[in-house]
MARPA-529643 format. One record per residue (C-alpha): y, z, x; residue in one letter. Coordinates in nm, 3 decimals. Example, Ala and Ser with C-alpha at 12.3 -4.5 7.8 and 13.67 -1.06 7.14 Angstrom:
2
(pt (-0.450 0.780 1.230) 'a');
(pt (-0.106 0.714 1.367) 's');
//
This chain:
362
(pt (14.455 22.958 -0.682) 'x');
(pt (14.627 22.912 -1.026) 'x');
(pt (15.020 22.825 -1.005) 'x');
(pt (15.192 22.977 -1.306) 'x');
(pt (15.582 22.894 -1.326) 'x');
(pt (15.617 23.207 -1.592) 'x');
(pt (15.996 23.299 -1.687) 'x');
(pt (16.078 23.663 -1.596) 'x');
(pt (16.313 23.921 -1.760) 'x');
(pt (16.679 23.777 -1.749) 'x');
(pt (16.786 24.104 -1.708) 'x');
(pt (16.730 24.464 -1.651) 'x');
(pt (16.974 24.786 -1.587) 'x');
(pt (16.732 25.074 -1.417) 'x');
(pt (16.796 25.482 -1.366) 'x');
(pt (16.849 25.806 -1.540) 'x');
(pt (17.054 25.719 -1.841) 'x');
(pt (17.077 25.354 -1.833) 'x');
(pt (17.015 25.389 -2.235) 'x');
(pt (17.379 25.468 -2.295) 'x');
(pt (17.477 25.118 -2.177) 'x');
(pt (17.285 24.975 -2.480) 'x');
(pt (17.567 24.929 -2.705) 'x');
(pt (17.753 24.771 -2.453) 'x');
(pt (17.491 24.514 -2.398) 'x');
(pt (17.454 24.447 -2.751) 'x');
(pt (17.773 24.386 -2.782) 'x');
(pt (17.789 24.083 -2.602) 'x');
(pt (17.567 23.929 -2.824) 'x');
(pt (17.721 24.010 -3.176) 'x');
(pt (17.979 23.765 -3.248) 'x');
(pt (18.207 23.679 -3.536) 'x');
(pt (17.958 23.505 -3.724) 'x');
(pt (17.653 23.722 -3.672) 'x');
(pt (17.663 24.077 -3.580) 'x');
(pt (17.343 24.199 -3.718) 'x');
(pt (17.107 24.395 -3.501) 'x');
(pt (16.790 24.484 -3.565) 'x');
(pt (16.674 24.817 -3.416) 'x');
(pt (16.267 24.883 -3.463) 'x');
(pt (16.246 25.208 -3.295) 'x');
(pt (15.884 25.401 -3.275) 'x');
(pt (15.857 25.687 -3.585) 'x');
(pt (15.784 25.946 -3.314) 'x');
(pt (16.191 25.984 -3.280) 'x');
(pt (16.277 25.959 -3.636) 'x');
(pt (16.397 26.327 -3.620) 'x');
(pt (16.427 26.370 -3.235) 'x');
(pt (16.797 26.304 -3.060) 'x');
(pt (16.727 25.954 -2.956) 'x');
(pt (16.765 25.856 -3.305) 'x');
(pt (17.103 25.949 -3.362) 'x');
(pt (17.220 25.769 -3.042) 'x');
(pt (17.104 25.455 -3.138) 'x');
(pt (17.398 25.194 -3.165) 'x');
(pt (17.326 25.050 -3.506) 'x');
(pt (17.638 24.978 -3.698) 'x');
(pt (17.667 24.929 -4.069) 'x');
(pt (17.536 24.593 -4.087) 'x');
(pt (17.251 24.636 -3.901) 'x');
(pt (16.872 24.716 -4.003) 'x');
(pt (16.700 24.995 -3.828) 'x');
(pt (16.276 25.022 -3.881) 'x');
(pt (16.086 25.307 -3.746) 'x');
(pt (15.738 25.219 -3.675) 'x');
(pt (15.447 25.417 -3.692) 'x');
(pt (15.215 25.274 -3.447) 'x');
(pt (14.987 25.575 -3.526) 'x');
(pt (14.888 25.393 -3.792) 'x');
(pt (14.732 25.063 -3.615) 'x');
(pt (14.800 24.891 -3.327) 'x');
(pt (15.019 24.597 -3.384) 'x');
(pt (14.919 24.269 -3.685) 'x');
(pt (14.965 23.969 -3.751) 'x');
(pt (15.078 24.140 -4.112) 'x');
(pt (15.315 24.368 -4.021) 'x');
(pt (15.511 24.116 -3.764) 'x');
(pt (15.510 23.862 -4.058) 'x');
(pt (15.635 24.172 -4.340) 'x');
(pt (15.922 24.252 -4.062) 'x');
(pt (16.012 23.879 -4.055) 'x');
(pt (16.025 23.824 -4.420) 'x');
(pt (16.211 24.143 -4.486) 'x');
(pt (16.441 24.093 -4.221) 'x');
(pt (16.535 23.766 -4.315) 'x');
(pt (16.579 23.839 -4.694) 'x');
(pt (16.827 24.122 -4.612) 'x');
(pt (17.074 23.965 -4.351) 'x');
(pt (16.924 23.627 -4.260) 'x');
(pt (16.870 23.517 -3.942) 'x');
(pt (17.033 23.893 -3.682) 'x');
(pt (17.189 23.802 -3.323) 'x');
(pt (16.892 24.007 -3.199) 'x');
(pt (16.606 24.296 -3.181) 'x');
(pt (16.549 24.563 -3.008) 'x');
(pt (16.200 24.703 -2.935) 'x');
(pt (16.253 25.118 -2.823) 'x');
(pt (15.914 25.271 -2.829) 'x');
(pt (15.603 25.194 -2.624) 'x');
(pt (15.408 24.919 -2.568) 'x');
(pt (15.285 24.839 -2.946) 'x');
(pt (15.639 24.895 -3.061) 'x');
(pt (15.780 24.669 -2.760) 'x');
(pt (15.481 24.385 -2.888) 'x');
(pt (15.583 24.410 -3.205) 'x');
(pt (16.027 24.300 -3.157) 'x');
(pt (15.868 24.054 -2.923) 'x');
(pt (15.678 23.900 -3.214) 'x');
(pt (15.931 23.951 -3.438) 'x');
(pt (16.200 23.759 -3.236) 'x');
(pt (15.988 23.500 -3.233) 'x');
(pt (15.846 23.500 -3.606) 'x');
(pt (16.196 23.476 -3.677) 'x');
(pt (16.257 23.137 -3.589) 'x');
(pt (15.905 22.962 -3.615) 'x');
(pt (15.759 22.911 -3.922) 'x');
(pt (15.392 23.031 -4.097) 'x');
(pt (15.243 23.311 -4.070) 'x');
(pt (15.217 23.495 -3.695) 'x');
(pt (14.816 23.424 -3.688) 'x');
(pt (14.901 23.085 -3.648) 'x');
(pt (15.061 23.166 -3.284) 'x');
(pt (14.792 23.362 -3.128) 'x');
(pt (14.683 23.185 -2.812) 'x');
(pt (14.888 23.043 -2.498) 'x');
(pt (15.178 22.851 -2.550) 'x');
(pt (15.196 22.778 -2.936) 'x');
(pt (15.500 22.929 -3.027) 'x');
(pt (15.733 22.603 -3.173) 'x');
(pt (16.068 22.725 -3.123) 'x');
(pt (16.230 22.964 -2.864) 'x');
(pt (16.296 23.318 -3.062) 'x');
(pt (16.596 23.534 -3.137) 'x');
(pt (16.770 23.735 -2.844) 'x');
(pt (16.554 24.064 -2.809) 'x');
(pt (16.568 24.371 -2.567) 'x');
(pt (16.270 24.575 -2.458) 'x');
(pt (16.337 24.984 -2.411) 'x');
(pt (16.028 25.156 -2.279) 'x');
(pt (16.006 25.550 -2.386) 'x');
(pt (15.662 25.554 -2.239) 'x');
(pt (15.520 25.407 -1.942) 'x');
(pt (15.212 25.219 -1.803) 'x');
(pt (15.179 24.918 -2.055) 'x');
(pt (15.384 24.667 -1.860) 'x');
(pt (15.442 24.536 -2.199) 'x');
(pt (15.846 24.542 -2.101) 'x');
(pt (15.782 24.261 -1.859) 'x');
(pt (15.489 24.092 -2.005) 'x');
(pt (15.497 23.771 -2.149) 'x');
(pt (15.231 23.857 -2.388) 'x');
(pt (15.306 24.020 -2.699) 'x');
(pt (14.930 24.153 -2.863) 'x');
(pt (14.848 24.130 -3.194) 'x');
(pt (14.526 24.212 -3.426) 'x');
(pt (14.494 23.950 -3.690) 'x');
(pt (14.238 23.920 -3.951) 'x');
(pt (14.020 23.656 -3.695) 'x');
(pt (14.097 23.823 -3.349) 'x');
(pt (14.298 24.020 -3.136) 'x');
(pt (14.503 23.802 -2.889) 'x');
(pt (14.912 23.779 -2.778) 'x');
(pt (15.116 23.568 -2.844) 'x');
(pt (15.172 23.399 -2.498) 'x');
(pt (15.493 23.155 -2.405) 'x');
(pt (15.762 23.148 -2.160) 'x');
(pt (15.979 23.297 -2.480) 'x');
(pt (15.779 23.574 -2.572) 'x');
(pt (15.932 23.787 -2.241) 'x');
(pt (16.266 24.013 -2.297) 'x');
(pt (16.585 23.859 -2.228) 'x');
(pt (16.673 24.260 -2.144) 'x');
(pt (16.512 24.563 -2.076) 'x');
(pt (16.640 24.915 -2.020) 'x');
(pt (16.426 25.121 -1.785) 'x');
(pt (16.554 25.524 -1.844) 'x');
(pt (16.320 25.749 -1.787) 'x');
(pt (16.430 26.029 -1.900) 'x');
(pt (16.306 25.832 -2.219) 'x');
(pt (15.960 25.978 -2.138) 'x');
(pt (16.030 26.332 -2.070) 'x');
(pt (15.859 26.437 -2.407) 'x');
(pt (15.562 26.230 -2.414) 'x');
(pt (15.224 26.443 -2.490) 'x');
(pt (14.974 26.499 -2.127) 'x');
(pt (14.701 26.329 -2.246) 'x');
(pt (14.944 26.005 -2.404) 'x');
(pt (15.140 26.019 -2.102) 'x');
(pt (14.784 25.958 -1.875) 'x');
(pt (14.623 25.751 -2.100) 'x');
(pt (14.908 25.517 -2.069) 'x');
(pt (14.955 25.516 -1.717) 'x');
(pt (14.587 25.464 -1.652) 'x');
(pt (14.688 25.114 -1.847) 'x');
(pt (14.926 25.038 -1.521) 'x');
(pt (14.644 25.166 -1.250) 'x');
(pt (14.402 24.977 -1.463) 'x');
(pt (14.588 24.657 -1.430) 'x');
(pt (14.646 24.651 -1.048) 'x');
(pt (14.289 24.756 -1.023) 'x');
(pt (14.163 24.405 -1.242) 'x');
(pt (14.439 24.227 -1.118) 'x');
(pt (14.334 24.241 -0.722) 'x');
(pt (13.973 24.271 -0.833) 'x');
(pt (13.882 23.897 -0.941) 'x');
(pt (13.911 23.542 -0.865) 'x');
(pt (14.283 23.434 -0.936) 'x');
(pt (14.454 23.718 -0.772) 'x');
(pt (14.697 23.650 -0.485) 'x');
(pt (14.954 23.769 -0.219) 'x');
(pt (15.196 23.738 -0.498) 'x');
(pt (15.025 23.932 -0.695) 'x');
(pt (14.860 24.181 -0.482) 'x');
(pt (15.207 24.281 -0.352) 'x');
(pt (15.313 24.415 -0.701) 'x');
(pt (14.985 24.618 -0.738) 'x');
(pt (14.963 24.775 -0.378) 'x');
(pt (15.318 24.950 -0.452) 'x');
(pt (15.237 25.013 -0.798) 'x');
(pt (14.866 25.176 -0.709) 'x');
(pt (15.040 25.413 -0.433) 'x');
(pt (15.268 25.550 -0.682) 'x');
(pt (15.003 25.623 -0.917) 'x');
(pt (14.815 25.802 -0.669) 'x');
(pt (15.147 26.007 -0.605) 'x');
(pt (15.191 26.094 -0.942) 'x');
(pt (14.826 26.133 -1.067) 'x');
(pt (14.657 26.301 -0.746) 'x');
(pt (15.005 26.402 -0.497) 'x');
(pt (15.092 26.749 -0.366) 'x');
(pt (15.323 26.715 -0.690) 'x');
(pt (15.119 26.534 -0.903) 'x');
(pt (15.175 26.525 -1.324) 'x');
(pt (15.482 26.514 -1.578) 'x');
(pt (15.814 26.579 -1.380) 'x');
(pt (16.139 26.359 -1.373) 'x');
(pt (16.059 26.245 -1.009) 'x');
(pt (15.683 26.098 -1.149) 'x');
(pt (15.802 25.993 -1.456) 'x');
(pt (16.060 25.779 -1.300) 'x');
(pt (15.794 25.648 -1.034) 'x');
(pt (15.559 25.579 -1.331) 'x');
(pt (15.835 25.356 -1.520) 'x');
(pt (15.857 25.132 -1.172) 'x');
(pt (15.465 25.126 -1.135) 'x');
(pt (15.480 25.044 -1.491) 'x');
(pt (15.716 24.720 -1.415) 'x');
(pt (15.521 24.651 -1.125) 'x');
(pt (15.186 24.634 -1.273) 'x');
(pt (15.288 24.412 -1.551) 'x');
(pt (15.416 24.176 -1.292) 'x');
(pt (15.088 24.221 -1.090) 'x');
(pt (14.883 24.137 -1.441) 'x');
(pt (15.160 23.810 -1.517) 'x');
(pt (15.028 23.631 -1.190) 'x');
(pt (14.722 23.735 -1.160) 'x');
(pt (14.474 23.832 -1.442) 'x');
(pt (14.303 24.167 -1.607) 'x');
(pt (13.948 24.188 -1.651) 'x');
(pt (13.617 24.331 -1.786) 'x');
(pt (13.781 24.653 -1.870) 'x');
(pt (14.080 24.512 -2.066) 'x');
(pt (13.791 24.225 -2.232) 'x');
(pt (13.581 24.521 -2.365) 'x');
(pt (13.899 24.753 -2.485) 'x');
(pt (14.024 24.400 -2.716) 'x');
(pt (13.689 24.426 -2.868) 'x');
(pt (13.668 24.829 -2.953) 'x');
(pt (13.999 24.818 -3.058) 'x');
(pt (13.960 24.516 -3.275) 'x');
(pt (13.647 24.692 -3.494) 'x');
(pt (13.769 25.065 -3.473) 'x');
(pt (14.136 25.050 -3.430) 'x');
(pt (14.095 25.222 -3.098) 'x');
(pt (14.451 25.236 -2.866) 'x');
(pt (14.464 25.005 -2.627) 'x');
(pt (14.524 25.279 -2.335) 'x');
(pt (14.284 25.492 -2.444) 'x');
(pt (14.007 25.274 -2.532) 'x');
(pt (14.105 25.146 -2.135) 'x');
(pt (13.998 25.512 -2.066) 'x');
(pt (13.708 25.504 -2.215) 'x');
(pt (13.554 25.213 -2.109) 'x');
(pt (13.651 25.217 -1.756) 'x');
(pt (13.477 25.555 -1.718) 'x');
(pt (13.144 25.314 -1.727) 'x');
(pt (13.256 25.081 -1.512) 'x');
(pt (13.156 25.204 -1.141) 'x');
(pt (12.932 24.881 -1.102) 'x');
(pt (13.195 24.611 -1.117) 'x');
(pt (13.504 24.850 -1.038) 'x');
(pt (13.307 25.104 -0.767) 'x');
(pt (13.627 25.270 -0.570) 'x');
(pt (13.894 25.225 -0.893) 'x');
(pt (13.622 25.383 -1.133) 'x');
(pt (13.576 25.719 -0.846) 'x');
(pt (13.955 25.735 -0.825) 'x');
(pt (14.028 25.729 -1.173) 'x');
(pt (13.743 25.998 -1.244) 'x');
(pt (13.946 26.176 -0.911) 'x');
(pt (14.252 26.139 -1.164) 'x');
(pt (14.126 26.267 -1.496) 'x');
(pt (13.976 26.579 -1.294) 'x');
(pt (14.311 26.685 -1.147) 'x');
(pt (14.520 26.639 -1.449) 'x');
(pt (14.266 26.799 -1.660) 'x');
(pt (14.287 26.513 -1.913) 'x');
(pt (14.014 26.481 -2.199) 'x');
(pt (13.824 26.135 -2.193) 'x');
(pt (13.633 26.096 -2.483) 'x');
(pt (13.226 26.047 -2.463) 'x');
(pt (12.915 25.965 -2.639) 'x');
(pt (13.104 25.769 -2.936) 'x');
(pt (12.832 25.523 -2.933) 'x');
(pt (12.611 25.706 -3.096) 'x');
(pt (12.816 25.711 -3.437) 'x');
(pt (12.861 25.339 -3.431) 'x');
(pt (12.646 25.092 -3.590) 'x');
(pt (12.496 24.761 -3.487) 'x');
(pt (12.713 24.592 -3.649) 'x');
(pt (13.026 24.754 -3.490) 'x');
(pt (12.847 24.687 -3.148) 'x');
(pt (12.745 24.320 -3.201) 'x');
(pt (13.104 24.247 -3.311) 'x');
(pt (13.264 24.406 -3.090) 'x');
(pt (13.042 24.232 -2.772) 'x');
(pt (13.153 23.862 -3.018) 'x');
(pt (13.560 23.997 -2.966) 'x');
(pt (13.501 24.057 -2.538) 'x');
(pt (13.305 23.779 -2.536) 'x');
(pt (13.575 23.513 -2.685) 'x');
(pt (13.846 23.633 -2.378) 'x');
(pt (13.710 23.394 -2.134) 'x');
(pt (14.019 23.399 -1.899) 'x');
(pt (13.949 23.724 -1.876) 'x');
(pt (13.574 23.675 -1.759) 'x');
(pt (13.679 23.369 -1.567) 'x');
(pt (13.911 23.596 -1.331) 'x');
(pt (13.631 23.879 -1.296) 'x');
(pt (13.344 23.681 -1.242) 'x');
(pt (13.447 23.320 -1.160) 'x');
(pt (13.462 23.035 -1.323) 'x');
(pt (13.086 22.961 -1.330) 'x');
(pt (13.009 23.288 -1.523) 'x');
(pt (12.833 23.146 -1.804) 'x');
(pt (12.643 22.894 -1.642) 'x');
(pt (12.487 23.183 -1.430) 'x');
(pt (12.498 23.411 -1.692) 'x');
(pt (12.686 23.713 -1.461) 'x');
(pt (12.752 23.824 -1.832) 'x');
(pt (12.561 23.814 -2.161) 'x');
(pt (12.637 23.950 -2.504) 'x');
(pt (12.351 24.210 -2.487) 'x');
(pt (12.476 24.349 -2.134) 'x');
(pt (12.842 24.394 -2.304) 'x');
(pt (12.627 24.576 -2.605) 'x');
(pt (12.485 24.769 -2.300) 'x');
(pt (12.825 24.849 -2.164) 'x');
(pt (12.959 24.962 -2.511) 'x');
(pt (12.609 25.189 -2.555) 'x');
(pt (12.744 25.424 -2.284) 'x');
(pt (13.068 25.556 -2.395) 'x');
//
């Protein structure tokens, strides 16, 4: 068993809206000599409601980010920083409202903000220098876990990988879901595939553990309620059980591990840009050898909600693509440690031709 002494949200205010205490969070932190905020808020609610109930002030700097775009880089975390600090200096904090990419992104940015170099330079476990800036974490979406993870994921020009450290977690989150009432069917199910997804690697592999199991037990019987219950799909009652599975599967993930799902989704996304939730969609749909009962459920899931899952993509990729994107999976070996055990390469339980194989079938 691993032991992993991880730090853990400091804290979190939960239920139907907990977003109007915001301001009066924030405001503990502003202070005489800094009172900046800095609000990065995902583009989706530039001209929705939300927007005009954000607490910015004056001073502060508010970003909307279109995460349509690209998932999260090492680019745009360093452009925030530098712009950021140019206009006010160093803020008393960021705030992250969006989903998961927008949530990665104010956890890189806190930390960019106080370490020095460019945000490549901090991809990997526990290389961040310097603890960051105070940030908070608002989900509007749910199923990432990224609002209790202490990983915040980042494409770079070399690889995709988090940036990992005791500092990267939230020192707040607010968990409202009525946030999520106007999320899109399929978005909403891609994403919360991401949390069945994780409890499914998590308890599937070689480092999971009471601890861990615990978390993804609770947080797999909810999705089962919302995805397949008597009263299954987008309500109020299943998107608030959805935020909790959500929490619960991110802490499932923290002390255990993901696997060969989440391995082969870093590498499609890395070459085609690919969302992280839906290329978990995709590529778990061919995983009924190493994921048997998660990978009949799931299909049991997309069938009952009706969601699309995209197929036969392979055959407008090249080689190339392919062969790069089996180099990316390849390179997470924590991740193939935990799904196959530590001896994996040795026996060669994986090879780069059988990930090729694996990508040749979506």
């Amino acid at each position: 068993m691993q032991f992993k002494n991880f730090k853990s949200v400091e804290k979190c205010v939960y239920g139907a809206g907990a977003f109007s205490k915001l301001d009066e969070i924030l405001a503990t932190k502003r202070t005489k000599d800094n009172n900046v905020m800095v609000f990065l808020i995902d583009n989706y609610f530039k001209d929705k409601p939300l927007a005009k109930q954000i607490p910015a002030y004056s001073q502060d700097l508010v970003f909307f980010i279109d995460v349509d775009i690209h998932e999260p880089t090492t680019e745009q975390v360093d452009n925030l920083r530098d712009t950021i600090l140019a206009q006010k200096g160093l803020p008393a904090g960021v705030v992250g409202i969006g989903g998961g990419s927008v949530m990665d992104i104010a956890k890189a940015v806190s930390l960019m903000l106080t370490n020095e170099g460019s945000s490549q330079l901090y991809q990997g476990l526990n290389l961040v220098k310097k603890e960051g800036v105070y940030h908070v974490g608002i989900p509007t979406i749910s199923g990432t876990g990224a609002e209790v993870s202490m990983t915040a994921v980042l494409t770079g020009p070399e690889k995709k990988l988090g940036l990992k450290c005791d500092w990267t977690v939230f020192n707040q989150i607010i968990l409202d879901p009525t946030l999520t009432a106007t999320v899109p069917k399929n978005q909403w199910f891609y994403t919360g595939m991401d949390t069945y997804i994780h409890c499914v690697e998590s308890m599937t592999g070689y480092f999971k553990n009471t601890f861990s199991e615990a978390y993804a037990y609770k947080a797999l019987d909810l999705c089962r309620e919302i995805f397949l219950g008597k009263e299954h799909g987008q309500n109020p009652i299943n998107n608030e059980k959805l935020m909790v599975a959500s929490y619960f599967g991110g802490l499932s993930l923290t002390y255990s591990e993901v696997g060969i799902c989440h391995a082969l989704s870093y590498g499609l996304s890395y070459v085609l840009g690919t969302r992280h939730c839906l290329a978990n969609c995709i590529i778990f749909d061919q995983l009924e050898e190493y994921y048997p009962e998660g990978v009949r459920e799931f299909r049991a899931m997309v069938e009952k909600n009706d969601i699309f899952i995209p197929k036969n993509l392979a055959k407008e990729w090249t080689e190339a693509q392919i062969d790069k994107m089996a180099d990316v999976a390849l390179a997470l070996t924590h991740m193939w440690n935990h799904a196959l055990g530590p001896d994996w390469k040795e026996k060669n339980k994986i090879t780069k031709n059988k990930i090729k194989e694996l990508y040749y079938r979506m």
